[in-house]
C-alpha positions as CSV (number, residue, x, y, z in Angstrom):
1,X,112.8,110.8,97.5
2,X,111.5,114.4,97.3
3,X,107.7,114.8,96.1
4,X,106.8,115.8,92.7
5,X,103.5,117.6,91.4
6,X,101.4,114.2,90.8
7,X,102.0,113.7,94.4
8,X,100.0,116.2,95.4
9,X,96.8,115.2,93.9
10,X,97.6,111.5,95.0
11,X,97.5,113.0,98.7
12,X,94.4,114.7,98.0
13,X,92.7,111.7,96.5
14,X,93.9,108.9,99.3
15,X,92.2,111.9,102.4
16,X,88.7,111.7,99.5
17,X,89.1,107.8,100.2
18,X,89.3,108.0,104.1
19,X,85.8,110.1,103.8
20,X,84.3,107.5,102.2
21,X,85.4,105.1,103.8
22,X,84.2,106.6,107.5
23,X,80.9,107.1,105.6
24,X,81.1,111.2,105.6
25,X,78.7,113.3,104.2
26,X,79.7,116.7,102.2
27,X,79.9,119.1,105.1
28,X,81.8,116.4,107.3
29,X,84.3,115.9,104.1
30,X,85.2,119.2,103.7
31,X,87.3,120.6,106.4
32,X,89.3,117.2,105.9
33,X,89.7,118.1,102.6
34,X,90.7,121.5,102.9
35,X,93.2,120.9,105.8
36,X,94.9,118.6,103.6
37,X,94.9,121.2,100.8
38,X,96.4,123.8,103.4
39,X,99.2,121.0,104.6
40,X,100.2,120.8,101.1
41,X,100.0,124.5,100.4
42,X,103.1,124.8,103.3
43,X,105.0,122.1,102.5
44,X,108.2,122.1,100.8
45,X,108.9,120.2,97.2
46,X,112.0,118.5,98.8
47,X,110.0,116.7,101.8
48,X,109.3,112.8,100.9
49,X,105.4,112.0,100.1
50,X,105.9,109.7,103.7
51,X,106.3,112.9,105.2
52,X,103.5,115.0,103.8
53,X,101.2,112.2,104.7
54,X,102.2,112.4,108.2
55,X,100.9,115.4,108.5
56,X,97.8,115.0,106.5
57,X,96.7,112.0,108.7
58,X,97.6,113.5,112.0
59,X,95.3,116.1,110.7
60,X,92.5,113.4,109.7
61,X,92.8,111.6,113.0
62,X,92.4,115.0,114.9
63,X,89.3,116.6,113.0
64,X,87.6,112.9,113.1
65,X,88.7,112.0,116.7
66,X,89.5,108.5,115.3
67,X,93.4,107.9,116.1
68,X,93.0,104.8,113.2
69,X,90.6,105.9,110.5
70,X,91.3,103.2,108.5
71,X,91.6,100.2,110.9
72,X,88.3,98.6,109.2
73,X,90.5,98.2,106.1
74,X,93.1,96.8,107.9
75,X,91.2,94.4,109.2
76,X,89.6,93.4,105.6
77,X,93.0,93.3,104.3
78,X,94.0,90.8,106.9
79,X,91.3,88.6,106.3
80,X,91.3,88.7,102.5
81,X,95.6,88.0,103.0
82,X,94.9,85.2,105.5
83,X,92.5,83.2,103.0
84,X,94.9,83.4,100.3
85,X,95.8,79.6,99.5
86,X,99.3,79.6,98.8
87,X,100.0,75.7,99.0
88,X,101.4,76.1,95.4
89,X,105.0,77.8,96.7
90,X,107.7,76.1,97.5
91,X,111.1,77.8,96.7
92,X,112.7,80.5,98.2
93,X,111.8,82.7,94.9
94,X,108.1,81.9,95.2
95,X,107.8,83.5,98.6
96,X,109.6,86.7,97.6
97,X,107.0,86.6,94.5
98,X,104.3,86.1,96.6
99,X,105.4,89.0,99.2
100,X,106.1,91.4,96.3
101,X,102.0,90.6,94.8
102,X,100.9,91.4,98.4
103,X,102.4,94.6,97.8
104,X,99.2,95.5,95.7
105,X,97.0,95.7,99.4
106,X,97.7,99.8,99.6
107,X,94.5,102.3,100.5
108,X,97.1,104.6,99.8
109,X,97.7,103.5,95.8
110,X,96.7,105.3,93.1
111,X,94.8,102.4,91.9
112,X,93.6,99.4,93.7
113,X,94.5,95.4,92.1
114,X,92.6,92.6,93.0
115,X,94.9,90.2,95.2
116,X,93.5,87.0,93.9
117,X,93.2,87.7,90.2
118,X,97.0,89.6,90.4
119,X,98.0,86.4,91.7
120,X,96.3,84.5,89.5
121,X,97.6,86.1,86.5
122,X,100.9,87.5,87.5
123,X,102.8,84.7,90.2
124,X,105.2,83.5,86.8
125,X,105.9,87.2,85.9
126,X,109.5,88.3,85.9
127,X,111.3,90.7,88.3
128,X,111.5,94.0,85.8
129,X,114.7,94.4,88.5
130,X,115.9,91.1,90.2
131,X,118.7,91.1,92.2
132,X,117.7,87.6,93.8
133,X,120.8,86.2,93.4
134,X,123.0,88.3,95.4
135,X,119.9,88.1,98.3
136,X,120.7,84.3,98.4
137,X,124.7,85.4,98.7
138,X,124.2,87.3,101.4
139,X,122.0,84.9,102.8
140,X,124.2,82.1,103.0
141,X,126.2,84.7,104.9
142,X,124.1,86.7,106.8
143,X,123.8,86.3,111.2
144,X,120.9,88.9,111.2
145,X,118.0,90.8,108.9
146,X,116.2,93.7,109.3
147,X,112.7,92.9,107.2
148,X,110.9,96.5,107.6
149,X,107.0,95.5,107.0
150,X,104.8,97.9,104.7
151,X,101.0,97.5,104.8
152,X,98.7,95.8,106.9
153,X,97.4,92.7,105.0
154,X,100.5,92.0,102.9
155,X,102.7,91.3,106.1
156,X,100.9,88.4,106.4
157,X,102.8,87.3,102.7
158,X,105.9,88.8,104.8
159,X,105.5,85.9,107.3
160,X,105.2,83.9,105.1
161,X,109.0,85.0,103.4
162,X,110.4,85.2,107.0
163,X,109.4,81.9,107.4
164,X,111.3,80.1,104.3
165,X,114.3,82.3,105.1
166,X,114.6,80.6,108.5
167,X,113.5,77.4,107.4
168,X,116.5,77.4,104.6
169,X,119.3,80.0,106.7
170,X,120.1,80.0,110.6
171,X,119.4,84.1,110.6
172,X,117.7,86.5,113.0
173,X,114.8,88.3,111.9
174,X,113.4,91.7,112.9
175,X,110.3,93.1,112.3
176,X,110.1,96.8,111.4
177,X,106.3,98.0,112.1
178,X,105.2,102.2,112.2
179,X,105.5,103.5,115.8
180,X,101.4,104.8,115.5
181,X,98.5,104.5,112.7
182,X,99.2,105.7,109.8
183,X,97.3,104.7,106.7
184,X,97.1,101.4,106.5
185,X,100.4,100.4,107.5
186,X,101.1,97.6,110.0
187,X,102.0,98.3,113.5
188,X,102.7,96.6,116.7
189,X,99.2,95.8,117.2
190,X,98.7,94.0,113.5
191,X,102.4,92.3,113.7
192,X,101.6,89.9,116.1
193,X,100.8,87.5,113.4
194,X,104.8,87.5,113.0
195,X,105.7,86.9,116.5
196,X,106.9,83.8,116.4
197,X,109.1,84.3,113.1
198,X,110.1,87.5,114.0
199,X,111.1,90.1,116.8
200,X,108.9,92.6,116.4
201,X,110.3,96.4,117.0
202,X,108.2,99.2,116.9
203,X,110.3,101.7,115.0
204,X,108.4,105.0,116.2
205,X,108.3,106.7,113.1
206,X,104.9,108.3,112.6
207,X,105.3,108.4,108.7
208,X,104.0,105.3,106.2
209,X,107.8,104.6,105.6
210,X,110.8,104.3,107.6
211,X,111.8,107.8,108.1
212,X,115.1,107.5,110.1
213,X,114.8,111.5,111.1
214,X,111.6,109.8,112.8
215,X,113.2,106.6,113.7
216,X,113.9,105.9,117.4
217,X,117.7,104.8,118.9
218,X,116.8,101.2,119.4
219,X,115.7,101.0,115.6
220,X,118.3,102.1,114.2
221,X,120.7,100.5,116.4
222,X,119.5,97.3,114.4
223,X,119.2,98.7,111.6
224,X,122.7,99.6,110.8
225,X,124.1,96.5,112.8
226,X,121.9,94.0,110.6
227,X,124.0,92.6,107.7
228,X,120.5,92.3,105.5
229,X,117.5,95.1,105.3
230,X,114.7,94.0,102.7
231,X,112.1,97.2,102.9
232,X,109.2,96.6,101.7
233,X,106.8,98.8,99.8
234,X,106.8,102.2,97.9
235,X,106.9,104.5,101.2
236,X,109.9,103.0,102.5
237,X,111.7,103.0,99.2
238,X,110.3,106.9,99.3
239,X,111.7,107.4,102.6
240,X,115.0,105.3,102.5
241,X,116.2,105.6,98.7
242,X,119.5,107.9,98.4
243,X,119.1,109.1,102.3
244,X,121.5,106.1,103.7
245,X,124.3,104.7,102.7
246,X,123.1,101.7,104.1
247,X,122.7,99.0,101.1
248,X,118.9,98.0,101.2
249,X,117.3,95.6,99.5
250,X,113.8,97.1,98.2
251,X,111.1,94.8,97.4
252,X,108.0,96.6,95.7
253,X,105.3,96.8,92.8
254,X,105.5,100.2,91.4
255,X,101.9,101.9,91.6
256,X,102.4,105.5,90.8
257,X,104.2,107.5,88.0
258,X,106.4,109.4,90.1
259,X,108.5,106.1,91.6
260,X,108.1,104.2,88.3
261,X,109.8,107.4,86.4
262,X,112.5,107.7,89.0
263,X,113.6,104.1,88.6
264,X,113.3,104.2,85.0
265,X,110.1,101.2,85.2
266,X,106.4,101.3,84.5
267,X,103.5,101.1,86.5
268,X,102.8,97.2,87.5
269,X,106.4,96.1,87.5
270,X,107.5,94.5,90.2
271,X,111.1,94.9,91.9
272,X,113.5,93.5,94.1
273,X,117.0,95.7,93.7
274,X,119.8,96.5,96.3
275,X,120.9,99.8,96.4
């Protein structure tokens, strides 16, 4: 999914949040704000939004000698995911629910939801897309699953998923995590939490979706041996959507105009399609 205009100020916003975030005064937020003006000055209008904010993090992590600028809100996010009561599911379709609400944990959204509240308010809201029905299908039929995780605080609602698969279907789960920081999307390091649901593989791709120009041999091995991939999140709809004809299942909330016009949704819906 190629960038459009809006992306670009949406890049430029989510480098403003890592200077607040690290505490950064003017002079300090400037040359991180200008090399991710410069990145996005060379890039191309058909790279993927995952791609450009490779670049612009690399960058980030380089000028603040901090290879995970943002691990202090991965850590929050974990916290604020693991205190999350969730006795109320049950089913199958409450878990999916409940891992598609997580969704809303993203430092890298345009706008930022309260997890409790969404929950809350939104756990009896439909699917704007559903295609639950033929998940079950291939469920019922299914030896193996890629599940490729998203952001760090949510894949603790993506345990929780893996978990009612295996309880209901004999399948094998795999764990997709980034190969390195990026954003605050899970790796390795915050996947543990799934190591005894899932085998974890770090994917190697540098980008906050799975990239498969990125993606190393073993990866993709899996991948396109599995007979179920549910990716999870807007950056691995970006990065996956029309560049595979691998049939995915993507489970997301939309939280920016450009994804919710290409799909035809609005902002706040939430999805689970194959395609």
């Amino acid at each position: 999914m190629h960038i459009k205009p809006e992306c670009i100020t949406c890049i430029m916003n989510q480098t403003l949040k890592v200077c607040k975030l690290l505490e950064l005064d003017d002079e300090a937020s400037k040359p991180l704000l200008d090399s991710t003006a410069q990145i996005l000055i060379n890039s191309s209008m058909s790279q993927t939004p995952p791609q450009i904010a490779k670049e612009t993090y690399e960058m980030i992590s380089k000028l603040t000698s901090n290879s995970d600028p943002i691990k202090s809100a991965k850590e929050l996010a974990t916290k604020i995911a693991l205190d999350i009561d969730v006795s109320f599911a049950s089913t199958l379709s409450d878990f999916i629910k409940l891992a598609a609400i997580g969704n809303v944990i993203d430092f890298g959204a345009q706008k930022q939801l309260d997890l409790n509240t969404l929950i809350q308010e939104q756990f009896h809201k439909e699917f704007a897309l559903n295609d639950y029905e033929k998940f079950v299908t291939d469920l019922q039929n299914a030896k193996s699953m890629v599940y490729i995780g998203d952001n760090t605080g949510e894949h603790i609602f993506d345990k929780q998923l893996i978990q009612k698969i295996k309880e209901l279907y004999d399948i094998k789960v795999y764990y997709f995590t980034r190969g390195k920081p990026i954003i605050n999307d899970v790796t390795t390091t915050e996947a543990s939490h799934l190591a005894d649901v899932a085998t974890i593989i770090d994917t190697g791709v540098p980008t906050p979706g799975y990239d498969l120009n990125y993606a190393n041999e073993k990866s993709k091995e899996i991948f396109y041996s599995s007979d179920i991939v549910l990716a999870k999140g807007m950056g691995n709809y970006e990065s996956l959507y029309d560049e595979t004809t691998k049939k995915i299942y993507y489970l997301f909330i939309v939280k920016c105009s450009v994804v919710a016009q290409a799909i035809n949704q609005n902002i706040g819906e939430y999805i689970f399609t194959k395609h």
